[in-house]
C-alpha positions in Angstrom: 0.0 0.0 0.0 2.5 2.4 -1.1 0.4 4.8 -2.7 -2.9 6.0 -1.5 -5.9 7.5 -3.4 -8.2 8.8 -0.3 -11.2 8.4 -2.3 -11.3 4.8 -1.9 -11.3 5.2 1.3 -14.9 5.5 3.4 -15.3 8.4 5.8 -16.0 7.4 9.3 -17.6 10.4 11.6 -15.5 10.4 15.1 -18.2 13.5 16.4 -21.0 15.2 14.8 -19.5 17.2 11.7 -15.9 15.6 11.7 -15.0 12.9 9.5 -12.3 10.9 9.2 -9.9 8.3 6.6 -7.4 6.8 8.5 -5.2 5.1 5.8 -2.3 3.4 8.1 1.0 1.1 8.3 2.6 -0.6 10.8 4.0 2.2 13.1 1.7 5.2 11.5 -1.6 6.3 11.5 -2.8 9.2 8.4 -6.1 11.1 9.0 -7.4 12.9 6.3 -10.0 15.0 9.1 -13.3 16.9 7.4 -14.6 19.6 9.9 -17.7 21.0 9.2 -18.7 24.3 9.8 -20.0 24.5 13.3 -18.2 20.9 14.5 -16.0 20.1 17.4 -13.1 18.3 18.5 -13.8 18.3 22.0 -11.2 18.8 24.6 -8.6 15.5 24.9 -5.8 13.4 25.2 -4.7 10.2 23.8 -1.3 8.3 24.6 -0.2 9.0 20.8 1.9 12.0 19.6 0.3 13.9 16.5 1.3 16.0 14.0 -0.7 17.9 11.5 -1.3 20.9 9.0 -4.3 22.7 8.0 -5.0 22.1 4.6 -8.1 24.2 4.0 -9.8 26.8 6.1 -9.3 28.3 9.4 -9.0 26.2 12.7 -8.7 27.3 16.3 -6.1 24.8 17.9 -5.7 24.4 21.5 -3.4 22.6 22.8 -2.2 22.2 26.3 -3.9 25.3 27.5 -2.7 27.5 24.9 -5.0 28.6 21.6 -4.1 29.6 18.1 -6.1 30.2 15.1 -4.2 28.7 12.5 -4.6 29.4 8.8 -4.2 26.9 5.6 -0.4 25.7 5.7 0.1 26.2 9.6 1.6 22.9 11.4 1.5 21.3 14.2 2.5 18.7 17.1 0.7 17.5 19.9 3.0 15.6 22.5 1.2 12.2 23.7 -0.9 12.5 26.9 -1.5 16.4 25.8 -5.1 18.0 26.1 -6.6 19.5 22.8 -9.6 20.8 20.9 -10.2 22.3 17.4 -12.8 23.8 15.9 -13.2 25.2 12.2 -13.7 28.9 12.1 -15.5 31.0 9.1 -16.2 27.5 7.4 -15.4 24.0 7.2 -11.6 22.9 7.2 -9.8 20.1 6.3 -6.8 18.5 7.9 -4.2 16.3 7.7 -3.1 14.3 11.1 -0.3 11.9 11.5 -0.5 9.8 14.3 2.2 7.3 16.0 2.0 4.8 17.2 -1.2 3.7 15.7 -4.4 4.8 16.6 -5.9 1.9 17.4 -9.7 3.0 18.2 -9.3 4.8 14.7 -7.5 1.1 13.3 -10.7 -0.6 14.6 -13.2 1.8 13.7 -11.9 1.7 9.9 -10.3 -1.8 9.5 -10.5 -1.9 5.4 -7.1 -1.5 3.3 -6.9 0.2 0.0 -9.4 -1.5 -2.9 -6.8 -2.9 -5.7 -6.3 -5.9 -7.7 -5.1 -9.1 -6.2 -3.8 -10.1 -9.3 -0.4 -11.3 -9.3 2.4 -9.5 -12.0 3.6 -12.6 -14.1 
C-alpha cells in the first residue's frame, strides 16, 4: 500500500460534523479530518503524539492550554498525553493528522485496506 488514493477510502464520523480516513501502516496512523462548519473536537488526550497541518480553512487549535487560530499551511504537534480541541472557524476545514504509534480505536473503527487488484504481475 504504497500509494494511497483517499477516495477509496470510506469516511468514518468520530463526532458530529468531523470525518475521518485513517489510511495506516505498521508504526503510523494518516487522518485525512473533514470539519464541518460548526463541528468540534472536544477537549482530549490520547497516549499517541500527532502531527498535522491545516489544509483548507481556518481552525482554532488548543493545545495544552494555549489557543491559536491557524490558517491553511500552519503545522502542528501534539506531545502524547496532551489535552486538545479544534474547531473550524468561518467555514469548514480540512486536515491532515499523523499519528504514531497507531491509533488503534481509529485502526478498529476503519479496519478496510486500500481496494486494488489481487492479481499477481507474471
Amino acid at each position: 500500500m504504497p500509494f494511497i488514493n483517499i477516495d477509496e477510502y470510506e469516511p468514518f464520523e468520530i463526532v458530529p460534523g468531523a470525518r475521518t480516513r485513517t489510511p495506516y501502516g505498521e508504526n503510523i496512523m494518516l487522518s485525512y479530518l473533514e470539519l464541518d462548519e460548526g463541528s468540534e473536537i472536544p477537549l482530549h488526550r490520547h497516549p499517541h503524539e500527532q502531527a498535522g497541518m491545516l489544509l483548507k480553512g481556518k481552525l482554532e487549535l488548543t493545545i495544552d492550554g494555549e489557543c491559536r487560530l491557524c490558517s491553511a499551511g500552519d503545522m502542528f504537534i501534539i506531545p502524547p498525553k496532551t489535552i486538545h480541541s479544534a474547531r473550524p472557524v468561518d467555514g469548514p476545514a480540512l486536515v491532515l493528522d499523523v499519528f504514531s504509534p497507531v491509533r488503534e480505536d481509529y485502526a478498529e473503527l476503519f479496519n478496510k485496506y486500500v481496494r486494488g487488484n489481487d492479481e499477481s504481475i507474471a
